[in-house]
Backbone as CSV, one residue per row, in Angstrom:
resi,resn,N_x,N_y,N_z,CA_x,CA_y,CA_z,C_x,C_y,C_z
1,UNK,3.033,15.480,41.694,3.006,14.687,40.492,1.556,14.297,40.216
2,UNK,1.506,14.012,38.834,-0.127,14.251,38.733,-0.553,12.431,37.854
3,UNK,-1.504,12.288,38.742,-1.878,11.085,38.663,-2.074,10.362,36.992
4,UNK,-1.909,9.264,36.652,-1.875,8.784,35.075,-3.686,8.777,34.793
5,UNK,-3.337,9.526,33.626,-5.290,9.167,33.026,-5.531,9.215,31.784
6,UNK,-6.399,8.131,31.941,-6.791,7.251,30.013,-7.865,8.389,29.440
7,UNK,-7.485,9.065,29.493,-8.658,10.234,29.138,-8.327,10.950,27.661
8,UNK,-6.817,11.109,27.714,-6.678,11.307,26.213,-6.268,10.375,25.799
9,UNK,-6.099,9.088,25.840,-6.267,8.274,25.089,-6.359,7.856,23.544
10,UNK,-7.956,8.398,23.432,-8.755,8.343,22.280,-7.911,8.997,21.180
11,UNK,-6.921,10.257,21.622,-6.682,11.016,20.221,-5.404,10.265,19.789
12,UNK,-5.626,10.352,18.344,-4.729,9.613,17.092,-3.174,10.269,17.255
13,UNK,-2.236,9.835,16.996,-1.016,10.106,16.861,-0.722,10.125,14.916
14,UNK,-0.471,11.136,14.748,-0.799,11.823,13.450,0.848,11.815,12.752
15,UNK,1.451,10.876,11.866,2.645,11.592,12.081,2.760,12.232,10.282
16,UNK,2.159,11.599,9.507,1.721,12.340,8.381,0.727,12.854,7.666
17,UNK,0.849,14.304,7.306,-0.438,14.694,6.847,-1.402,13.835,5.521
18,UNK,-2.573,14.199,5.694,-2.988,13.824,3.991,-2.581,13.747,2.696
19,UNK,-1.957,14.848,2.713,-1.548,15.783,1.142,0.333,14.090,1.616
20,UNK,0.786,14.055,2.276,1.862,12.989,2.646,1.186,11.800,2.310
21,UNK,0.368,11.483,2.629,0.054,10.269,2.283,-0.314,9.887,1.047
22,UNK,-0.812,11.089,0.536,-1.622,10.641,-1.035,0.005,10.947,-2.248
23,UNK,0.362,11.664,-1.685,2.047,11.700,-2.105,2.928,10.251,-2.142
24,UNK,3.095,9.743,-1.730,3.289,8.088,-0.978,2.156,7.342,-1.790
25,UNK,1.121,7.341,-1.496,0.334,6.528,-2.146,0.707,6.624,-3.702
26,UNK,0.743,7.868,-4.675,0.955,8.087,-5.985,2.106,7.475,-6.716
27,UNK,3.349,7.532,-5.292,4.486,7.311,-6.125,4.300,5.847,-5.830
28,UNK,3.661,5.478,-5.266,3.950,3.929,-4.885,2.979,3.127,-6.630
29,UNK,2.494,3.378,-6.700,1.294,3.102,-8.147,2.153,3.877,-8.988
30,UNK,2.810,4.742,-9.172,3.686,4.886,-10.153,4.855,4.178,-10.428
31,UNK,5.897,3.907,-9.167,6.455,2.662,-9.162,6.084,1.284,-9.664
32,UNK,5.015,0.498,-9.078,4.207,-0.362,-9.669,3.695,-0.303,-11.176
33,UNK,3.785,0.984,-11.260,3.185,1.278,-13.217,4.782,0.999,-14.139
34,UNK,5.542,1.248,-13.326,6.771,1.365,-14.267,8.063,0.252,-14.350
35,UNK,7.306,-0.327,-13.170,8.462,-1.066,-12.590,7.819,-2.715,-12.819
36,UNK,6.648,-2.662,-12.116,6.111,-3.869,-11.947,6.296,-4.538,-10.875
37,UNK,5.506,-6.324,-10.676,5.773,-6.383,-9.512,6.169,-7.993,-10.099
38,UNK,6.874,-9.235,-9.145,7.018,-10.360,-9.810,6.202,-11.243,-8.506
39,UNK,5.225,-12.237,-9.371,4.447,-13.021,-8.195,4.949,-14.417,-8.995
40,UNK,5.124,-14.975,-7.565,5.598,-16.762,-7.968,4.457,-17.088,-7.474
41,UNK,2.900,-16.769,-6.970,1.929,-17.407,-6.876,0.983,-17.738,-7.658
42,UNK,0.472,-18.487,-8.187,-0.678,-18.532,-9.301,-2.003,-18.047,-9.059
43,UNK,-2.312,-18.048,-7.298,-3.415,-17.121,-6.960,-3.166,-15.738,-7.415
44,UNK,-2.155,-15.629,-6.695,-1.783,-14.150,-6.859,-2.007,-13.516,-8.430
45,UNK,-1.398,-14.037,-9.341,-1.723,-13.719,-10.507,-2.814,-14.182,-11.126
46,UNK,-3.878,-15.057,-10.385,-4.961,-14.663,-11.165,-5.938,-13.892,-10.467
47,UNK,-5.835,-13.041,-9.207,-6.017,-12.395,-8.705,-5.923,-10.758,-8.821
48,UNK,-4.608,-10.791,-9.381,-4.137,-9.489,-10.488,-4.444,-9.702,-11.472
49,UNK,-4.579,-10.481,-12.070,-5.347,-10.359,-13.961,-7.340,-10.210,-13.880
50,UNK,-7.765,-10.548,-12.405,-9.241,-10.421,-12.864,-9.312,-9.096,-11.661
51,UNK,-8.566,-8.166,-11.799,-8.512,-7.218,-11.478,-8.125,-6.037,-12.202
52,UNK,-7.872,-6.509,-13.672,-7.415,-5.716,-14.566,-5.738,-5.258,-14.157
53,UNK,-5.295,-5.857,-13.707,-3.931,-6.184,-13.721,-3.131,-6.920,-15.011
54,UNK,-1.543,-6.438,-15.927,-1.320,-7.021,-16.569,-0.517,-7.887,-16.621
55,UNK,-0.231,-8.971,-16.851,0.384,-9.931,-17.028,1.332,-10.589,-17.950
56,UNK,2.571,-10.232,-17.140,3.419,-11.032,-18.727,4.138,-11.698,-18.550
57,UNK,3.447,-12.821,-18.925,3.893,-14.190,-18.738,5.496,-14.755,-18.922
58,UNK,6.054,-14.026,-20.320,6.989,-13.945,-20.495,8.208,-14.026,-19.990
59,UNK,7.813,-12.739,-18.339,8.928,-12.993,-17.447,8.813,-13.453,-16.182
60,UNK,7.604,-14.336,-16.376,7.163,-15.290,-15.348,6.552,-14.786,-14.403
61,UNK,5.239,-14.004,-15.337,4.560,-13.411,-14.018,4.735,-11.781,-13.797
């Protein structure tokens, strides 16, 4: 039996590629584009509005 060693360590555990992530990332900002999001914080929304985030007040945020 062969002794334990921190030697590979260092390498990353990979479980999705790039082209996966930016896939995920897109639909997630497309969701958010279509859907929206609702904040009961007042930071929060002025945090998203001086971020060019839109705001409608209307449905509270």
């Amino acid at each position: 039996m062969s002794k334990f060693s921190f030697a590979n360590l260092s390498t990353r555990l990979r479980l999705l590629s790039n082209d996966k992530i930016s896939e995920i990332y897109a639909g997630a900002l497309e969701l958010l584009n279509e859907k929206g999001a609702k904040y009961h914080n007042s930071e929060a929304l002025r945090i998203v509005s001086n971020n060019g985030g839109e705001i409608n007040k209307k449905d509270g945020g």
